[in-house]
N, C-alpha and C positions, 0 to 999 in steps of 0.2 A: 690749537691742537686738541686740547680738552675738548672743544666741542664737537670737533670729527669724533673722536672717540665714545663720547657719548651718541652721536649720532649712528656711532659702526651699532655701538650695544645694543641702539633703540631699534636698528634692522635684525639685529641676531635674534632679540625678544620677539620681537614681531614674526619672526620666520617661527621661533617657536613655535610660538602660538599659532601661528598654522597647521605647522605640524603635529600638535597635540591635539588641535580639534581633527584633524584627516586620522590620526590613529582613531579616535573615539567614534569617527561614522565608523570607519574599517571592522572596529571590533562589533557594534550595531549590529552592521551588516549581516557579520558571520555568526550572531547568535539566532539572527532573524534566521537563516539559511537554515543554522543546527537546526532551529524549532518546524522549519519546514520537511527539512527533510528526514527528523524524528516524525513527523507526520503523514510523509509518504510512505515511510517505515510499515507505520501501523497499518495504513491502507493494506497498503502490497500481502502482510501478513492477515489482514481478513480476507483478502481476496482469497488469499491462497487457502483460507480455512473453507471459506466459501467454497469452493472451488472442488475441495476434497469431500465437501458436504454432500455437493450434490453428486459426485460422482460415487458414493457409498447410496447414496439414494435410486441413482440412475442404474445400478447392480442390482438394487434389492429392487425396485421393479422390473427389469430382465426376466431374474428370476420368477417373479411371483408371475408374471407372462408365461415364463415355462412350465410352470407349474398348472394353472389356469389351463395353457393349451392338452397339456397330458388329460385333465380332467374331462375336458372335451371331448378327448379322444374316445375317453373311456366311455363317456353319458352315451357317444352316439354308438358304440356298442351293445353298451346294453340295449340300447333303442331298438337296435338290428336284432336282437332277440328275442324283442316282443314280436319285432314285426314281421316275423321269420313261423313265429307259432299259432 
C-alpha cells in the first residue's frame, strides 16, 4: 500500500511538473505577443503620424498650385498688355 501511494505522489509530482512547465510557455507566449503587439502599436501610430504628414503636406502643395495658377493668370495679362500696345 505504501508503494501505491508513493507511486499515486510520483504521478501527482509528475503531473505537476507538467503543468508548471505549460504555465511558464503560456506566460512566454503572452509576453512575446505583449512585446509584438506593443510593436504593431507603434507602427500603426507612425503610420498614422505619417499619414497626417503628408496630408498637411498634400494641402500646402494644393495650395501653393492655387497660388502659382493665379499668378499665371495674372503674367499672361500683363502679357496681353504689352501685346495689345
Amino acid at each position: 500500500m505504501t508503494r501505491q501511494v508513493s507511486e499515486a505522489f510520483a504521478g501527482i509530482e509528475a503531473a505537476i511538473s507538467r503543468i508548471t512547465t505549460m504555465n511558464t510557455q503560456v506566460a512566454t507566449a503572452a509576453e512575446e505577443q505583449t512585446t509584438v503587439v506593443s510593436e504593431i502599436d507603434g507602427n500603426v501610430i507612425a503610420i498614422r503620424d505619417t499619414a497626417a504628414t503628408t496630408t498637411a503636406s498634400a494641402d500646402q502643395l494644393a495650395a501653393a498650385n492655387d497660388h502659382l495658377r493665379e499668378l499665371v493668370t495674372h503674367l499672361r495679362s500683363l502679357v496681353r498688355q504689352f501685346d495689345d500696345a
